[in-house]
DRENMAR-302093 format. One record per residue (C-alpha): x, y, z. Coordinates in steps of 0.5 Angstrom, whole numbers, plus 2048, in hexadecimal, padded with zeros to 3 digits. Example, Ala and Ser with C-alpha at 12.3 -4.5 7.8 and 13.67 -1.06 7.14 Angstrom:
2
8197F7810/81B7FE80E/
//
This chain:
428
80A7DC7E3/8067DB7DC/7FF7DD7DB/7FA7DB7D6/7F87E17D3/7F17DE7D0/7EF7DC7D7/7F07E37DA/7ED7E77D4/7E77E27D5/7E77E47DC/7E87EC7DB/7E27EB7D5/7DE7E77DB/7DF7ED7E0/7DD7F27DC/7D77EF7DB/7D67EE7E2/7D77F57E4/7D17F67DE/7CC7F17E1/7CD7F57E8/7CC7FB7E4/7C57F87E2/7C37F67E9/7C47FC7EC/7C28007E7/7BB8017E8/7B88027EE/7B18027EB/7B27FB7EA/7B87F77ED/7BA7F07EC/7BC7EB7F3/7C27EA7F3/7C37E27F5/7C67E17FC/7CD7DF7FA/7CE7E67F6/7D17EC7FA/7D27F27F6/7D57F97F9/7D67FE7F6/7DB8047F8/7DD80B7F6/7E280F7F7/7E48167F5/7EC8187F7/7EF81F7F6/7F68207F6/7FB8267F7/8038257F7/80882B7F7/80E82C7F6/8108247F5/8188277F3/81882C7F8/81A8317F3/8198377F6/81983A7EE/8158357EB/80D8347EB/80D82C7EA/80782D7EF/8018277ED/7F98277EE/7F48217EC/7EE81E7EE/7EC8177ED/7E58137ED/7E580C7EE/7DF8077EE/7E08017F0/7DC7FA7EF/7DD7F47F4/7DA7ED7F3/7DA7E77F7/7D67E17F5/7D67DB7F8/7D47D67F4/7D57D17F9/7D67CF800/7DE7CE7FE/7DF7D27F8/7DD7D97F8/7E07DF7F2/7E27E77F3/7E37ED7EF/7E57F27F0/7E47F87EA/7E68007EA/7E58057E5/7E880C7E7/7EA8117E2/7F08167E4/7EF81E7E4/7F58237E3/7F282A7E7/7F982E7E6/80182D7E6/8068317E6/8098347E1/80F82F7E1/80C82A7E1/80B8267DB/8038257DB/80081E7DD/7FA81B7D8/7F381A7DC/7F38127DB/7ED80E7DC/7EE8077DF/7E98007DF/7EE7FC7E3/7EC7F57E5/7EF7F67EC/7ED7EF7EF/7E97E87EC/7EB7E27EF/7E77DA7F1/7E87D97F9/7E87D17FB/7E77CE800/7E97C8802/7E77C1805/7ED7C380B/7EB7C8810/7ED7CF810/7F17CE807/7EF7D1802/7F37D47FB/7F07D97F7/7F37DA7F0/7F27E17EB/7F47E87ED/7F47E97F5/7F57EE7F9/7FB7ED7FE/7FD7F1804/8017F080B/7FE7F4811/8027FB810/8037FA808/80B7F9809/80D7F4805/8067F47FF/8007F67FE/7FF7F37F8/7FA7F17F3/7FE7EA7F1/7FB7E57EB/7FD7DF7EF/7FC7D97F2/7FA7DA7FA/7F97D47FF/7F77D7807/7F77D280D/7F37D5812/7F37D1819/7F27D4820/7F87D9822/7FC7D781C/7FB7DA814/8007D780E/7FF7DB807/8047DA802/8037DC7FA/8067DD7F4/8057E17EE/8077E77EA/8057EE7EA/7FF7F07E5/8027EA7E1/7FB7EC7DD/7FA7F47DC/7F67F77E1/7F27FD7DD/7EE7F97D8/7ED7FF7D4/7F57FF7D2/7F87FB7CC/7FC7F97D0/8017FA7D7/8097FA7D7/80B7F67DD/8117F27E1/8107EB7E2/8127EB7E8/8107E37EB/80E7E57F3/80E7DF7F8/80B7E17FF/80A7DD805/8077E180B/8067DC812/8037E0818/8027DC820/7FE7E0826/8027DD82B/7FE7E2830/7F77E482F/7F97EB82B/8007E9829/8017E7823/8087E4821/8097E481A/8107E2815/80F7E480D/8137E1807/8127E57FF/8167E47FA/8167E97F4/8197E67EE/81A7EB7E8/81A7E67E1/81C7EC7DD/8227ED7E0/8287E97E1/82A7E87E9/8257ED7EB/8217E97F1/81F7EB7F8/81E7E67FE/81C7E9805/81C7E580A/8197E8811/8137E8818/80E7ED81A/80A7ED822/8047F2822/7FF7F2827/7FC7F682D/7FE7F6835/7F77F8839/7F27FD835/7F8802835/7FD800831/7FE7FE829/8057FC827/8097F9821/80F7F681F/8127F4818/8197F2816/81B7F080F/8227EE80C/8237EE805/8287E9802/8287E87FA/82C7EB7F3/82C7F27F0/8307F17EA/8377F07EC/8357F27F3/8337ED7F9/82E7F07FD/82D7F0803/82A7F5808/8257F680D/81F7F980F/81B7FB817/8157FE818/8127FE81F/80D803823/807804828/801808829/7FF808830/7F780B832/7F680F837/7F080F83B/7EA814839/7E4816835/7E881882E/7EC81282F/7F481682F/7F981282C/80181282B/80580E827/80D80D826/810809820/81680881E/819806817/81F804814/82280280E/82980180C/82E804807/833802805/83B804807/83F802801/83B8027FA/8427FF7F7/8437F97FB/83D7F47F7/8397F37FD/8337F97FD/8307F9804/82B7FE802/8247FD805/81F7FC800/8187FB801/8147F67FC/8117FA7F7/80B7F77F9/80A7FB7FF/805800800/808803808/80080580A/7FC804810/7F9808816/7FB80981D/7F580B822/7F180D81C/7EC80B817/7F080D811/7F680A80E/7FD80F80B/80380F80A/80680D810/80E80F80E/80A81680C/805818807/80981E803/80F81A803/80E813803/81480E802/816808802/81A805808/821805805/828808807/82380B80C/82180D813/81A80F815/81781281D/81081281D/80C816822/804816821/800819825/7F7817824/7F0818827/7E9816826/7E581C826/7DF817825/7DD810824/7DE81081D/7E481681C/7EB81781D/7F181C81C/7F781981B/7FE81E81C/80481B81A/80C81D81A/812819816/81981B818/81D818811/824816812/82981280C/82D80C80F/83380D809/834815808/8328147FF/8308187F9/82A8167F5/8238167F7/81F8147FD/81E80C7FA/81580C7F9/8148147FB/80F8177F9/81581D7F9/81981D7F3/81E8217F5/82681E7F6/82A81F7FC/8308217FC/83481B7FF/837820804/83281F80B/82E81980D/82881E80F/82381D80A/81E82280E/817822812/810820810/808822813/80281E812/7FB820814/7F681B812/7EF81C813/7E9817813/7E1817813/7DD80F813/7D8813816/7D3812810/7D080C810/7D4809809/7D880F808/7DF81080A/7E2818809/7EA819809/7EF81E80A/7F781D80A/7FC823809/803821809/80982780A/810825809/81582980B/81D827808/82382780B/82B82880A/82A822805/828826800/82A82C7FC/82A833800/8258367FC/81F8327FE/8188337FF/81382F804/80F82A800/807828801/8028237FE/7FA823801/7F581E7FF/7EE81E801/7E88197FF/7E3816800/7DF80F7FE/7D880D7FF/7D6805800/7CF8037FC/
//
């Protein structure tokens, strides 16, 4: 997918303008500007700190990493019709290294001033069509196939029970931190097509389509095909269901695999609103790598694998201190919640981790470095505990804290790995 350079180096220059005319008219409280109807401004900032041991669970090692990030975020909608409208969407956040461990190699601290959205929305004579073309963020309910901020060409149909939306694009075609020269991408060409119908009131019945098509390799492209159905049974229980098979060309090798994620989260009755949750994961392995058909289980790369089950905080829902991809992999959830007030929860979470194919080499995706061994399928057991505070008006506390425990997958000396983030954001 080609992009015009001049034109998206005049839009970056236009953004940055953007955000400094609403410093300026915001600036001064002594003498504020009105703002004309047609502009909405948001302004959001968010301080996260985080804390990971242990990533290669080498008891031995001192590889442990802290950090602290602030981010100001800019949001802007303008609509300059009744049928075209534009947004923007800027950060500014700068990373601080707190401490390492001894054989860590140190990380610089990096600032960023990332143009994260800037598209125009139309909407057409036909009701419920609309197309958007620019960098749009792009996500599916449980951020299992992408949560993605694609330079692309959307069209969205809406019309009672049925949605249609179909883009093309390419990941960060055009770099995203405006203060770097320049950003060494993949072209990799992604084709989406996501179609949901609420055949019942609060059931929703979905098929999916994404394509990924990597232009600087040759015969390296990924289909998945697959179906979804979410919904709610009475004010008790939540489920979910998605299904992918992945067909295409790694190479020489023909892909194909599959992927299931599944659960529910059932509400008992009460004034702190208890709730319990079983999921169920699973992604294949592949029983002969020699045989020129890989039916390893990859996910798109797109895929962010966060969202929230009773709660008003969304995690890691694999496991926040080891957080994998689904591939050659076997995931039993067990979660547990309440609401101790209106506007608060606690989250308690467990994940039993279970190779499909005994194999040596790294968790694919994991927050671990370490590699198992390729003599056990028994990667080993996680916890979660993730607390959440909106009791504020326009301001939002978090807390999560992840603990894995590994298996016999791995090397006999091996030590527990941990990994905490705490933060919080302000809307103005």
């Amino acid at each position: 997918m080609k992009t015009c350079p001049a034109v998206w180096s005049f839009a970056s220059r236009m953004s940055v303008a953007v955000v400094l005319i609403a410093f300026a008219t915001t600036a001064s409280a002594d003498d504020p500007i009105e703002l004309p109807e047609n502009l909405e401004i948001e302004w959001t900032f968010e301080v996260n700190a985080e804390s990971q041991s242990s990533r290669d669970l080498d008891p031995d090692t001192d590889d442990g990493l802290s950090s602290i990030r602030p981010e100001l975020i800019l949001e802007l909608e303008y609509e300059a019709t009744d049928t075209l409208s534009f947004f923007t969407e800027m950060e500014f956040r700068r990373r601080f290294e707190l401490d390492r461990g001894r054989d860590r190699s140190r990380q610089d601290n990096e600032t960023e001033f990332n143009l994260v959205q800037l598209y125009a929305l139309t909407r057409t004579p036909v009701d419920g069509l609309s197309f958007s073309f620019g960098r749009r963020e792009l996500n599916d309910r449980r951020e299992w196939l992408y949560d993605v901020d694609l330079d692309s060409i959307v069209a969205r149909f809406e019309r009672g029970a049925f949605q249609l939306e179909a883009a093309v694009g390419r990941e960060r075609a055009v770099k995203e931190n405006l203060l770097e020269p320049a950003e060494d991408n993949e072209d990799i060409d992604t084709f989406i097509v996501n179609a949901s119908f609420e055949a019942i009131e609060d059931q929703v019945f979905g098929l999916f389509a994404l394509y990924r098509d990597n232009q600087d390799e040759d015969d390296q492209s990924r289909i998945y095909l697959g179906a979804r159905a979410h919904g709610e049974i009475g004010d008790t229980l939540d489920y979910w269901a998605q299904a992918a098979h992945l067909t295409g060309d790694d190479g020489p090798n023909r892909l194909r695999s599959f992927g299931v994620d599944m659960g529910a989260t059932y509400r008992f009755a009460g004034d702190i609103q208890p709730s319990l949750t079983l999921g169920y994961a699973f992604g294949s392995g592949d029983p002969d790598p020699d045989d020129g058909t890989d039916r390893q289980f990859r996910q798109t790369g797109l895929h962010d694998n966060s969202y929230r089950f009773n709660g008003f905080e969304e995690f890691r829902y694999y496991g926040e201190a080891l957080d994998p991809d689904l591939s050659n992999l076997h995931v039993l959830t067990v979660g547990a919640g309440i609401r101790p007030t209106e506007r608060s929860s606690i989250d308690l979470t467990y994940h039993y981790y279970r190779q499909d194919k005994a194999v040596s080499g790294e968790v694919p995706g994991a927050r671990v470095s370490a590699e198992t061994t390729g003599e056990s399928r028994n990667i080993g057991h996680g916890l979660n505990l993730i607390l959440a505070y909106y009791g504020f008006e326009d301001i939002r506390l978090r807390a999560k804290l992840g603990y894995f425990s590994p298996g016999n997958a791995f090397d006999a000396r091996v030590e527990d790995a941990y990994f905490i983030e705490t933060g919080f954001e302000i809307q103005f």
